[in-house]
N, C-alpha and C positions, 0 to 999 in steps of 0.2 A: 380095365387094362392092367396087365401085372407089373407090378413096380417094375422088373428090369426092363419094361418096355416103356417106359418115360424116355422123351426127349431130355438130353444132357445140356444142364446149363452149362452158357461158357462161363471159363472161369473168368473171376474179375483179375487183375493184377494190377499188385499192393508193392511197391516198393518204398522205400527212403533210406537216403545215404547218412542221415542225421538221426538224431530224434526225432517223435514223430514219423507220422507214415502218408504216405503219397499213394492215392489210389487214381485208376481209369475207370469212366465212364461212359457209354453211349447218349447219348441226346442228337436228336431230330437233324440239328446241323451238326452233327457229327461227331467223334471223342473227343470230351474233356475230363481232365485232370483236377483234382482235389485234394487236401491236405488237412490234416487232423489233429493237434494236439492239446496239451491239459496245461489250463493257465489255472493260474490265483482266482477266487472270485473276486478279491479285495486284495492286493500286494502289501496295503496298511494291515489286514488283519487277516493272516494266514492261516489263524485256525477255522476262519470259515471254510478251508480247505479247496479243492479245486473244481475247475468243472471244464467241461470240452468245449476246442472253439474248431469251428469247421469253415472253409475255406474253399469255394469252388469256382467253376467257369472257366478255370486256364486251357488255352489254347496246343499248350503242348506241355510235356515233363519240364524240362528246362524252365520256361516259365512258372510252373506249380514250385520247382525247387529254389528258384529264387525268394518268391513268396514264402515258402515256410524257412528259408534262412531268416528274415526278415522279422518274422513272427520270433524265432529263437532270439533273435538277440535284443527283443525288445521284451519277453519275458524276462534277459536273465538282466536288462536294468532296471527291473522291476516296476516298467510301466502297467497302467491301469487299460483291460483290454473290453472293451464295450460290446456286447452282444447287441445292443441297444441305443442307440443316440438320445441323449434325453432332451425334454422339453426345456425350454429358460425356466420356466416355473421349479422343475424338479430339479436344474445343476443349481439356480438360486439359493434353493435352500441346502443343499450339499455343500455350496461355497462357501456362505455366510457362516457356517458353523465354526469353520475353520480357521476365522480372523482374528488376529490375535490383537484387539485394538480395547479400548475404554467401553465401559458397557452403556454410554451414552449415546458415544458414535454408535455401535453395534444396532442400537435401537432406535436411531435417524435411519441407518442401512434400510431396514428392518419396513419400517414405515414408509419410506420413497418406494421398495418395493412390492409393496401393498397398495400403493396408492396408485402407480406411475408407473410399472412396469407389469406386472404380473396380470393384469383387468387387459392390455393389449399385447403382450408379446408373449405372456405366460406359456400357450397352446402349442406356441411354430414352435417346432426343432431347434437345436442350437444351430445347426449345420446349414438351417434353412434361411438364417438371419441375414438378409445385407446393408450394406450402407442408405441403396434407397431406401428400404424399409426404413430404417431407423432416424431418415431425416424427414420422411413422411410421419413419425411417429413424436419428433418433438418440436412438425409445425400445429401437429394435431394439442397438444400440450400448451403452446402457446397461443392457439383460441378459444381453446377449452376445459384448460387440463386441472382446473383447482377441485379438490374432492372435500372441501372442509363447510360446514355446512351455511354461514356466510356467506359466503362468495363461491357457493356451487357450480358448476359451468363458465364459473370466470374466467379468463386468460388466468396461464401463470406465467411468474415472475420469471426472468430471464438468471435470477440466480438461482432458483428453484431446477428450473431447466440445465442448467448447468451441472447441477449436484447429480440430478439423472444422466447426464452424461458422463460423469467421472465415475461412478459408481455402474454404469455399462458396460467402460470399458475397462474397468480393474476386473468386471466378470470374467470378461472375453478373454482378457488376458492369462487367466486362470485355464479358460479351455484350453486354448493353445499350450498351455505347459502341460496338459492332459492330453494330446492329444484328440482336440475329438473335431479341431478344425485347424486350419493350418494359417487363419491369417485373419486378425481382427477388425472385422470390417468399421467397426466405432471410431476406429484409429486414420481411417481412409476421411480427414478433415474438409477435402473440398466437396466431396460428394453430403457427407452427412451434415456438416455447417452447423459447428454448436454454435449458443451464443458468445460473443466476444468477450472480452474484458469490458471497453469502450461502452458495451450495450449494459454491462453488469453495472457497471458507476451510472450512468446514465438513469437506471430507476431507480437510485440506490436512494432509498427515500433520505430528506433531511435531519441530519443531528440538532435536537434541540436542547438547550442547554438552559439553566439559569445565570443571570450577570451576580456579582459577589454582590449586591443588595437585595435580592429573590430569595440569594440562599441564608441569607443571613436573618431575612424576614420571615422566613417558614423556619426554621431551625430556635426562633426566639419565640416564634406564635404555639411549637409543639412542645415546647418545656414549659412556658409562662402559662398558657390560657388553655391547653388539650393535656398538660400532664403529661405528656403518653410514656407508657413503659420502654416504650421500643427507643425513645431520644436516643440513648448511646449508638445505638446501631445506627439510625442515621447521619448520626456527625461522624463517627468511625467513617460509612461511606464516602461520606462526602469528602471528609479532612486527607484520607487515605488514598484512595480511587483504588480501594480492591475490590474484587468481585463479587458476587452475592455470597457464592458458594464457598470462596474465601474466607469471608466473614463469619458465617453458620459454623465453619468447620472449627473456627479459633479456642483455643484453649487459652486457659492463666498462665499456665508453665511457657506459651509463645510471648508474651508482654512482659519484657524487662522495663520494670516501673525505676530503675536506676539510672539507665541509659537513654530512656525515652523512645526506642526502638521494637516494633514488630517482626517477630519472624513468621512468613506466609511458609509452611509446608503441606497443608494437603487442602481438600475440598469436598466440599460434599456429591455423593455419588445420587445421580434424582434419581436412578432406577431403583436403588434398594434402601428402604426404610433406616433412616439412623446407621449407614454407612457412608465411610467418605475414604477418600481415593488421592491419588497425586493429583500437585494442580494441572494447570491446563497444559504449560509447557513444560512438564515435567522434572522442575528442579524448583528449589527452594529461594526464595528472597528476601531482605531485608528494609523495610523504609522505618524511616523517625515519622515521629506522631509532634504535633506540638504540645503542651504543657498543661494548655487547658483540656484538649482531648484525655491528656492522660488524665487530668483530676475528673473529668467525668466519667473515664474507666475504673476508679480507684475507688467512688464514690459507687458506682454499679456493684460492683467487687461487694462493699460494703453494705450493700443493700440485699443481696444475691446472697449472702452468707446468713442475714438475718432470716431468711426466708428454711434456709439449710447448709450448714457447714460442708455439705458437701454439694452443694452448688460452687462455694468460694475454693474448692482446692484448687491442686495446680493439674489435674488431666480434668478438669469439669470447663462442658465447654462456656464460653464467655455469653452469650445469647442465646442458649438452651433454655429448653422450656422449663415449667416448676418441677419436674420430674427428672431433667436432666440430661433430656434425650434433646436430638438437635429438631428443632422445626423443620417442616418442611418449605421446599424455598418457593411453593408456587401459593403456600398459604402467606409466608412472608410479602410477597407479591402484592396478593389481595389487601392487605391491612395495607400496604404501602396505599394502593388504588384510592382505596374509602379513607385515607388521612389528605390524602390532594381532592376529595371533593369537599371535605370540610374547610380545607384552607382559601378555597376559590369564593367563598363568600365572607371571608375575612382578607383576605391580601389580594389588592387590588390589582391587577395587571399581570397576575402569577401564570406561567405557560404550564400547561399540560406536560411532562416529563415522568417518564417512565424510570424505574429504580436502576437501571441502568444509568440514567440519566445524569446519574447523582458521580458515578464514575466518570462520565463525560466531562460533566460539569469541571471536575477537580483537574482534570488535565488540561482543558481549554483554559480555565482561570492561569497554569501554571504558565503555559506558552504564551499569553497576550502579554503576564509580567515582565516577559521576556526571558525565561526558564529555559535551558538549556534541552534539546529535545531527547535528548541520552539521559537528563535525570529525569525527563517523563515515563518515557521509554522502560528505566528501571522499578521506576512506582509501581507503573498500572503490568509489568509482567510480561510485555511483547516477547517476543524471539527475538525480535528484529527492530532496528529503528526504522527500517521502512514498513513496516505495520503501523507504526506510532504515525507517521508522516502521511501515508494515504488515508487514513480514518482523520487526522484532524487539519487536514489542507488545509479548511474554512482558516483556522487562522494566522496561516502562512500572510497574507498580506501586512497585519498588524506585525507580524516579527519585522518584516522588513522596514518597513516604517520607524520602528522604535530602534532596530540596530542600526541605521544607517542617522537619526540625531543622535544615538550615544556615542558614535563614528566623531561624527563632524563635533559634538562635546569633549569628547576628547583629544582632538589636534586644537580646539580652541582659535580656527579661524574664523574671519569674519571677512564679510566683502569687501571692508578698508583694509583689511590687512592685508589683503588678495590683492587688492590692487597696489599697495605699498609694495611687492614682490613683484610687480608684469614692472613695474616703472623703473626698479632697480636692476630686473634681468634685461631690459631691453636695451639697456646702456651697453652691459658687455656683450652685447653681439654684435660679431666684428662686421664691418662694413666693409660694401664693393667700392671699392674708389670712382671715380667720376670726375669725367671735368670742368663739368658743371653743375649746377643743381637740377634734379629731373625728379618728376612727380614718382615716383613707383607705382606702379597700376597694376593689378591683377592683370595677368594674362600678356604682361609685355615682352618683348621680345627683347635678347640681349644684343646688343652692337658695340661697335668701337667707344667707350665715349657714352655711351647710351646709358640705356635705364634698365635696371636689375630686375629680373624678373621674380617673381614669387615667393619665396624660399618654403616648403614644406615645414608644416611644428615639427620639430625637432633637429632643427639644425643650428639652434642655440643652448642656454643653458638652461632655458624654460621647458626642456624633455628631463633634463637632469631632476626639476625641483617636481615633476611630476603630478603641476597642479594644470588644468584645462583652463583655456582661456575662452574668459566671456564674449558671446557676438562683439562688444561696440570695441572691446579693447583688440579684437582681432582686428576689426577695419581701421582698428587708428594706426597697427604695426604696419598695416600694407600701405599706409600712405607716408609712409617716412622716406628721406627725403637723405640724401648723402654729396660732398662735398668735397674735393682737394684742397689742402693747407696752401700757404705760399709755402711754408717749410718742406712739404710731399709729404705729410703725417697723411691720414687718415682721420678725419675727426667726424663728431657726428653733429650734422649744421642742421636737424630738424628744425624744420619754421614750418607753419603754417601751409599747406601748401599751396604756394601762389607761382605763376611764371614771372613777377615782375625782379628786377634790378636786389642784388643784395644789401643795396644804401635803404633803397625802399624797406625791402623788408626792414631794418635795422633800425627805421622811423617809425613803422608799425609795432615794431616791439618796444619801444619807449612810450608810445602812446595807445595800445592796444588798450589797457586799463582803463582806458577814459572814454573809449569810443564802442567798444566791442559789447554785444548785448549777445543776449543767447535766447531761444526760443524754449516754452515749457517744456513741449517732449524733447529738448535735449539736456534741460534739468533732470528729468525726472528720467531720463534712462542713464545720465550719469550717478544722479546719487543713490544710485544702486550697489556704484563700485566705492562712490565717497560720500557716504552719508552726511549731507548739511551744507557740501560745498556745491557751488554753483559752476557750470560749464565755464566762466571768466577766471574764475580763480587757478582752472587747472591749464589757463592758456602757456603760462612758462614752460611748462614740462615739454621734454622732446614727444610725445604723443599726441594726435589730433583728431578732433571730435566728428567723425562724418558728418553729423549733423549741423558743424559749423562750416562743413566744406560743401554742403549741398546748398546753406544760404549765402554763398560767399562771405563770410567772416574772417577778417585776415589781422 
């Protein structure tokens, strides 16, 4: 057929009012609209130069031009435009490169992701991810999820579980600034259900520590009868409470042998060979050593130098090895391990305690003294004193215990003195007049004449002295007993409380002494307030002994 006899295609038409170009097309259900323009491959690195992104399916022009406005203004703030949605596996390692964190954490990252996330979520899409996935994902973790070869197939721990879920959702949240999902599903808390705090304390295994006779028995068995090189470094631990990596890192030039003072500024870095790093919390600290730690740092020094003078300088580290270089701390570790099996067949009763332990140890000993939990807190390098206070609760009871006798030592009362004060304040509490004698009863009702009801603590001057009153001396105020003068004073006519005649009474208080006996338990719950005296002796005073008013004793 001769060319000019070919059927004429229609033409397509191509418009855009922007950048970019908007074209029509035919499909099955009818014309649509599409949109074409030239993005970044990378907006981080521009010399990878651009490439085209295409955009179709719209319904009408007006919809296609919304869309490629859309497109424009998210090129020009130099968002990242995805031809491709990628797997968890592949934004993983895209994310992780870009964290600007201590190359310890980076390689815990590193390792949760290897273990924990990549083996089940690696494959699905980002976009694909959801909440029930991901709470199906760390109940699966918690019957099964330990990858170490120990305890293969075993439940993990619930703070393990947890680490997988912070480090999920710091991913996620990364997508979402990338646009490649619009809402992080790890963040959705009731659907996914990490573990609690409550369930994290809960297996949080137990702190075990040495008592100051453990450590003073192992510390005397590894200088006296093991020699060991390593002594300084464990009494440094122990006398100090810094941390492994702390100590490794220490220089001469940190040890003012004048002052008796340590300065902690860096640590060692376990990822890279004979590098060390800032500490943990990132800033510098200062604690005092005592006198003989320092003569046994002084003495190391002096041993260290004999070996090479430049071992003893001041940038040469303090526990470096013969060569100079810092040990490494997981070999530190091991020698730590195989000096507590030799000790367990010499020190009898010695607990198993890890070189951490040895830190523990130093802060637990300082708070039972009753040490201040801010100069803990400063020792061992917290942030915070509630890092110091959650890690060592166990010996919150003992504080309280010990601050509350150096309390009561220092006001210097005693239960006779206590009561020499309820005896002296109950005189000046003013009295309800009456017109005649009437028992005061809990629970009375007041009348013309009648008997005074109750009075709440603190309506005398025994709120003022701000000391509590004991059960018996409480029952003895409520049975006090009030009277009119012939003059109309007010006076206070405590007796005994009997209904009989006031002659009576006034015969019993002359002869009370000769007749009046008392029962043991009301000995023995009086000389609690008056040690030595007997319930008879304390018949004079305006107060009364329930327990002589339940035998009738009058």
């Amino acid at each position: 057929m001769p060319t000019s006899q070919l059927p004429e295609k229609p033409a397509r038409r191509s418009r855009s009012r922007h950048a970019g170009s908007l074209t029509s097309y035919s499909t099955q259900s009818g014309q649509r609209w599409k949109f074409q323009i030239y993005v970044p491959k990378d907006p981080e690195r521009p010399e990878l130069g651009d490439t085209r992104l295409t955009r179709g399916g719209f319904k009408s022009l007006d919809e296609a031009q919304r869309a490629l406005d859309e497109a424009l203004k998210k090129k020009r703030s130099h968002a990242r435009f995805q031809t491709k949605t990628p797997t968890i596996a592949e934004y993983a390692d895209h994310w992780i490169t870009g964290l600007r964190l201590q190359n310890s954490t980076i390689e815990g990252y590193k390792k949760i992701l290897r273990n924990h996330v990549t083996p089940h979520l690696g494959a699905l899409r980002i976009d694909k991810l959801t909440a029930t996935r991901i709470a199906a994902h760390y109940r699966e973790l918690e019957t099964s999820g330990r990858k170490d070869k120990p305890g293969f197939g075993k439940p993990l721990s619930a703070n393990t579980v947890s680490k997988v879920h912070v480090l999920l959702a710091a991913m996620l949240d990364a997508a979402v600034d990338d646009g490649l999902i619009l809402l992080n599903p790890a963040k959705k808390t009731r659907t996914v259900n990490p573990p609690r705090a409550s369930q994290i304390r809960a297996q949080k295994p137990e702190i075990i520590t040495w008592t100051g006779k453990q450590l003073s028995a192992f510390l005397t068995w590894n200088l006296d009868e093991l020699d060991d090189d390593l002594f300084p470094l464990w009494r440094t631990l122990a006398y100090t409470g810094m941390r492994r990596s702390e100590a490794l890192a220490l220089r001469w030039s940190d040890i003012n042998f004048t002052t008796g003072r340590i300065s902690l500024r860096r640590a060692v870095d376990v990822t890279l060979p004979n590098t060390t790093k800032v500490t943990k919390t990132g800033s510098a600290r200062v604690i005092d050593i005592d006198a003989e730690t320092l003569r046994v740092l002084k003495t190391h020094k002096t041993n260290r130098g004999a070996i090479s003078l430049d071992l003893a300088r001041a940038d040469a580290y303090v526990f470096g090895d013969d060569n100079g270089a810092i040990h490494v701390p997981d070999a530190i570790t091991s020698r730590w391990t195989r000096r507590l099996d030799w000790a367990f067949s010499k020190i009898e009763g010695l607990p198993r305690v890890t070189l951490k332990g040895l830190r523990h140890t130093h802060a637990t000993l300082l708070l039972e003294l009753g040490e201040h939990p801010k100069v803990v807190q400063e020792r061992l390098g917290h942030s915070t004193i509630t890092t110091t206070m959650n890690i060592y609760s166990h010996v919150t009871p003992t504080m309280q215990k010990s601050a509350i006798d150096r309390f009561a030592a220092h006001l210097g009362e005693t239960s006779a003195g206590a009561w020499h004060i309820f005896r002296h304040m109950s005189r000046r509490a003013t009295p309800t007049p009456t017109t005649k004698p009437q028992v005061r009863r809990p629970g009375a009702v007041v009348r013309e004449g009648g008997v005074e009801p109750p009075r709440p603590f603190g309506h005398t001057d025994l709120n003022r002295a701000r000391l509590p009153i004991p059960p018996l001396a409480r029952a003895a105020l409520d049975c006090q007993t009030y009277r009119r003068s012939p003059n109309g004073r007010n006076e206070d006519a405590s007796v005994w409380a009997s209904p009989r005649p006031p002659a009576q009474r006034r015969r019993s208080r002359r002869s009370r002494g000769s007749r009046s006996v008392s029962t043991p338990a009301d000995d023995a719950a009086l000389d609690v307030l008056a040690p030595g005296r007997q319930a008879h002796q304390l018949r004079p005073q305006p107060l009364a002994a329930p327990g002589a008013l339940r035998h009738g004793l009058t």
